[in-house]
PyMOL commands that place a pseudoatom at each C-alpha (Angstrom):
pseudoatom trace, name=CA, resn=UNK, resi=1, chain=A, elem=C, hetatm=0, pos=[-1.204, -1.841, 4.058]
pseudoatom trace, name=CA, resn=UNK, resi=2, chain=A, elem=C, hetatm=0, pos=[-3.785, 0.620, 4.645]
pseudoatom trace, name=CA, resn=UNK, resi=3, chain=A, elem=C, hetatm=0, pos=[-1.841, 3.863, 2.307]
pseudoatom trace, name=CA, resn=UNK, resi=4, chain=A, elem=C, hetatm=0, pos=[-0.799, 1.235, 0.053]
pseudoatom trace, name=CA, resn=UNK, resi=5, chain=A, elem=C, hetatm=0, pos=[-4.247, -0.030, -0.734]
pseudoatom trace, name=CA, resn=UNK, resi=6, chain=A, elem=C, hetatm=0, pos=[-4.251, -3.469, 0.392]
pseudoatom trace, name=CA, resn=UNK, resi=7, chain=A, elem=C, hetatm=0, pos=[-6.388, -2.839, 3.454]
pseudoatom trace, name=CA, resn=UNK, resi=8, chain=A, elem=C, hetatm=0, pos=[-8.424, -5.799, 4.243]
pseudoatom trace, name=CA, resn=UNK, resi=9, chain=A, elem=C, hetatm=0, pos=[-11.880, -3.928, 4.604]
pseudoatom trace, name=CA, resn=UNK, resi=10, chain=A, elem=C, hetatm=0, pos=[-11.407, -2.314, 0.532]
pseudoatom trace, name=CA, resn=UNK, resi=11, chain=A, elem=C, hetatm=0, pos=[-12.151, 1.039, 1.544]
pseudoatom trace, name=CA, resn=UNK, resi=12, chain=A, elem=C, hetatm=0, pos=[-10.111, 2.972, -1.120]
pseudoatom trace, name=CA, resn=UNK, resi=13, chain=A, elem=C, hetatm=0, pos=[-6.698, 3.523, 0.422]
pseudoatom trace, name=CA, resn=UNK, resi=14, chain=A, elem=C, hetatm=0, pos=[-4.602, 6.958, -0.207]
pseudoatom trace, name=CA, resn=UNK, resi=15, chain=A, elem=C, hetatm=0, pos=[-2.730, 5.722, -2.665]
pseudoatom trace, name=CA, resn=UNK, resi=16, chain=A, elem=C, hetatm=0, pos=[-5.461, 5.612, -5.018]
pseudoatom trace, name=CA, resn=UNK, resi=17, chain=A, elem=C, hetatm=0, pos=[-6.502, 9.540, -5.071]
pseudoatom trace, name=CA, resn=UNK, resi=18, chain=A, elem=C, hetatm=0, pos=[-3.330, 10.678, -3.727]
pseudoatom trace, name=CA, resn=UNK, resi=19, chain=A, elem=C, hetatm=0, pos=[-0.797, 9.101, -6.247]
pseudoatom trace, name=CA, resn=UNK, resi=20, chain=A, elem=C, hetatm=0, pos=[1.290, 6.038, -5.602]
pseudoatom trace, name=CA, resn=UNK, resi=21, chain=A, elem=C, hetatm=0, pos=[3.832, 8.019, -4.388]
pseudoatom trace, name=CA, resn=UNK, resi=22, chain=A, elem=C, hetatm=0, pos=[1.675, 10.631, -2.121]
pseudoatom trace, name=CA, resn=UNK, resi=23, chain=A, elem=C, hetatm=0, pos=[2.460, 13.257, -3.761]
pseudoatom trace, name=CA, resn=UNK, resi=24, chain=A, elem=C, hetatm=0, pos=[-0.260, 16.048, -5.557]
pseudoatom trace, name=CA, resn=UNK, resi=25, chain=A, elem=C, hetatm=0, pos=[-2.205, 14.318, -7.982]
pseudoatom trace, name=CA, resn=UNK, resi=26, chain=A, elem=C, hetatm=0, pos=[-4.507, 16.259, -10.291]
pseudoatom trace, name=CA, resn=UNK, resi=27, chain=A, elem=C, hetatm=0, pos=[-6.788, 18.216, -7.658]
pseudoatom trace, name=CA, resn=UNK, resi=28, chain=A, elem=C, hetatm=0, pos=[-5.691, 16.316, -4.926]
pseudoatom trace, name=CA, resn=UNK, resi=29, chain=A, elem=C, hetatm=0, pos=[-2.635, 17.588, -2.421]
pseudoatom trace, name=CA, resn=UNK, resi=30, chain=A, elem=C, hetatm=0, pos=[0.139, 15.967, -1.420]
pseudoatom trace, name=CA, resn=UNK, resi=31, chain=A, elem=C, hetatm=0, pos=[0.007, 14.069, 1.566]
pseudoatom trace, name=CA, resn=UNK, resi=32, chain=A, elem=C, hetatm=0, pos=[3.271, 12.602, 2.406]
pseudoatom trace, name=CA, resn=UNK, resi=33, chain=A, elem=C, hetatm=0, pos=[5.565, 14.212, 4.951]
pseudoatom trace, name=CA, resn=UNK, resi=34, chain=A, elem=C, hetatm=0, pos=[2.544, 15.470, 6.976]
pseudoatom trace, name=CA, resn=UNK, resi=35, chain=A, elem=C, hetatm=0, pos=[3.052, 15.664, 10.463]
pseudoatom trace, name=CA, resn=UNK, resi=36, chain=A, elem=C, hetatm=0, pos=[0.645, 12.839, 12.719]
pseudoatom trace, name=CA, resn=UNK, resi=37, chain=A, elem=C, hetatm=0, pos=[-0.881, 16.356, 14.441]
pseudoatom trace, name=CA, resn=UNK, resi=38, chain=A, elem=C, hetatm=0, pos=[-2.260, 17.253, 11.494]
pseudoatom trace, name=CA, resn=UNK, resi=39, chain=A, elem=C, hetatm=0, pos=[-3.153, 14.045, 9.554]
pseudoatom trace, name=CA, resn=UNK, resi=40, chain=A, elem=C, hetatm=0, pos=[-5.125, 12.985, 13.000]
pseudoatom trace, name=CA, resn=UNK, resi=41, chain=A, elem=C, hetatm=0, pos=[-6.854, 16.595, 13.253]
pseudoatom trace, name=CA, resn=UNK, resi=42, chain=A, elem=C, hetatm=0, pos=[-8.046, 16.839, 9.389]
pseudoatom trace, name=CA, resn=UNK, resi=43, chain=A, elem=C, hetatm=0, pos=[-9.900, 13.395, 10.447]
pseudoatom trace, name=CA, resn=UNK, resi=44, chain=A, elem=C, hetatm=0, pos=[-11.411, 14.597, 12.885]
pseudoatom trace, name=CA, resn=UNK, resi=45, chain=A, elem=C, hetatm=0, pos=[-12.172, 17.696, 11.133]
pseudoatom trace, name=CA, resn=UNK, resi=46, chain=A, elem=C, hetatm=0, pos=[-13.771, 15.850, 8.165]
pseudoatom trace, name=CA, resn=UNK, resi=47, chain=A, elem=C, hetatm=0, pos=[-15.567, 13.048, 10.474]
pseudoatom trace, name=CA, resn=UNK, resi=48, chain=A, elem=C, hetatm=0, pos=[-17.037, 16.747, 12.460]
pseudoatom trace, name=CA, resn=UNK, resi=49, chain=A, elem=C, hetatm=0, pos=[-17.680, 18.045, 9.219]
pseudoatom trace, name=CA, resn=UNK, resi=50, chain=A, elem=C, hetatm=0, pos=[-16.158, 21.074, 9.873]
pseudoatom trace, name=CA, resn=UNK, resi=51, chain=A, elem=C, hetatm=0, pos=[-13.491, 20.452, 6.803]
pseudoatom trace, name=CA, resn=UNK, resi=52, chain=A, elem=C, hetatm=0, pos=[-14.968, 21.275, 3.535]
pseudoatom trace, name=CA, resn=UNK, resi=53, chain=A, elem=C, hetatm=0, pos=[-13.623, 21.591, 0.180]
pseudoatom trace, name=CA, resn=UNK, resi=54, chain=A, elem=C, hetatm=0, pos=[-14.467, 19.965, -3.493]
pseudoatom trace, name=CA, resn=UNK, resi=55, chain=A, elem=C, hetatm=0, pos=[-13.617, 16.497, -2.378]
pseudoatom trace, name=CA, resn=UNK, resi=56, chain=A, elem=C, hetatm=0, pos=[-14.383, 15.813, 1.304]
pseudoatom trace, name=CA, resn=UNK, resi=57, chain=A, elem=C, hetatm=0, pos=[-17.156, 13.824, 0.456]
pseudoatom trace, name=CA, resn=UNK, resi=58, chain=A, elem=C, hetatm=0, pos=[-14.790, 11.443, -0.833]
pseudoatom trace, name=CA, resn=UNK, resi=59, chain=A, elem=C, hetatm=0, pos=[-12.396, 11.905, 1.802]
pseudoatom trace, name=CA, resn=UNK, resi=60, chain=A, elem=C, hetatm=0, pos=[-15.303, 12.054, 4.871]
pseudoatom trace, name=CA, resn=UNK, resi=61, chain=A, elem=C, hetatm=0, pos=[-16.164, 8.184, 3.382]
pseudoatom trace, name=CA, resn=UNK, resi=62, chain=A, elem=C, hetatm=0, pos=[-12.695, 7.555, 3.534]
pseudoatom trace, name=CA, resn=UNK, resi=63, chain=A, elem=C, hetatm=0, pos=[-11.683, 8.435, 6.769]
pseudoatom trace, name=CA, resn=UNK, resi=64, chain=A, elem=C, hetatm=0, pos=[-15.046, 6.902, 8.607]
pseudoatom trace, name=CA, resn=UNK, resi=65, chain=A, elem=C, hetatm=0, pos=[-14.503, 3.562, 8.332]
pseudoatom trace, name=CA, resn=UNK, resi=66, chain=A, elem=C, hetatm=0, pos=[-11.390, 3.828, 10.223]
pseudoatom trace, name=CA, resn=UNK, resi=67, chain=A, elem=C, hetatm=0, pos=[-10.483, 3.522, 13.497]
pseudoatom trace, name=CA, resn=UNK, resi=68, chain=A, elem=C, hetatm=0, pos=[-8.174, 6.100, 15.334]
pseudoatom trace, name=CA, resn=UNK, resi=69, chain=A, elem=C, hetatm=0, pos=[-5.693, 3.140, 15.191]
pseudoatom trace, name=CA, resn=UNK, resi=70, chain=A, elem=C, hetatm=0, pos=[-5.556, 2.867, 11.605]
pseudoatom trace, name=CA, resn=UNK, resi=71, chain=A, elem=C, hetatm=0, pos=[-5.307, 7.016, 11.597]
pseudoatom trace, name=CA, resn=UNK, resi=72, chain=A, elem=C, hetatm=0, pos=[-2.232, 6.574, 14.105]
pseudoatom trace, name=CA, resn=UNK, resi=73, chain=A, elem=C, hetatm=0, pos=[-1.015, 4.204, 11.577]
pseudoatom trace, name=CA, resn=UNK, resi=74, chain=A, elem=C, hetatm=0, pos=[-1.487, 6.029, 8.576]
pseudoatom trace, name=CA, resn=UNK, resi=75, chain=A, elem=C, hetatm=0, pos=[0.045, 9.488, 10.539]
pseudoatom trace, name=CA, resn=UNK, resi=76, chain=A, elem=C, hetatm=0, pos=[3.151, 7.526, 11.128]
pseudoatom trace, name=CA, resn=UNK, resi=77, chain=A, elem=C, hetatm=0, pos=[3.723, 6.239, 7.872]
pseudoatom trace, name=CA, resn=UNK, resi=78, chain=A, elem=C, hetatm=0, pos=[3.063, 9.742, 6.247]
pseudoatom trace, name=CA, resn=UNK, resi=79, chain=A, elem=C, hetatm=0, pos=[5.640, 11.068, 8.792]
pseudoatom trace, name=CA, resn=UNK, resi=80, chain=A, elem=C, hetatm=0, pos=[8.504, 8.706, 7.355]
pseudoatom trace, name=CA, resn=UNK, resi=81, chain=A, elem=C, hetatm=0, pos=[7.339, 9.305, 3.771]
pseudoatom trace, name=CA, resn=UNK, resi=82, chain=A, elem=C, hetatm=0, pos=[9.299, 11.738, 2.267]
pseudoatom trace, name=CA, resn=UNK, resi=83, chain=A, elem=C, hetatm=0, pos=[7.831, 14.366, 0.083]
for i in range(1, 83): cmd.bond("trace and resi %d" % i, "trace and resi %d" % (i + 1))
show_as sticks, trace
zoom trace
């Protein structure tokens, strides 16, 4: 629900910048097959704001409104998705 964009809160769900299918998009890397270490440590890195680059903005907006069990989520599902 949340990748997928049908997240009951409507903040923009990966799906939408990252491609329906997770992969690179335009500017924007591919995100599926990431391990959960790494998905859960860029969100702290961009809540920290120690992870910049063109669109963290976007990302930073993103990634505050959820909670570390929607990130635990979301890491788990990226996990499974193949690249």
């Amino acid at each position: 629900m949340l990748v997928t964009g049908k997240s009951p809160d409507k903040v923009a769900a990966c799906a939408t910048c990252h491609g329906l299918d997770l992969g690179r998009m335009d500017a924007t890397p591919s995100i599926s097959g990431r391990l959960p270490r790494c998905v859960l440590r860029q969100r702290y890195e961009l809540q920290a704001g120690i992870r910049t680059f063109q669109n963290a903005a976007l990302m930073k907006a993103a990634v505050d409104k959820r909670s570390v069990d929607d990130m635990i989520s979301i890491a788990a599902y990226l996990t499974a998705h193949e690249p």
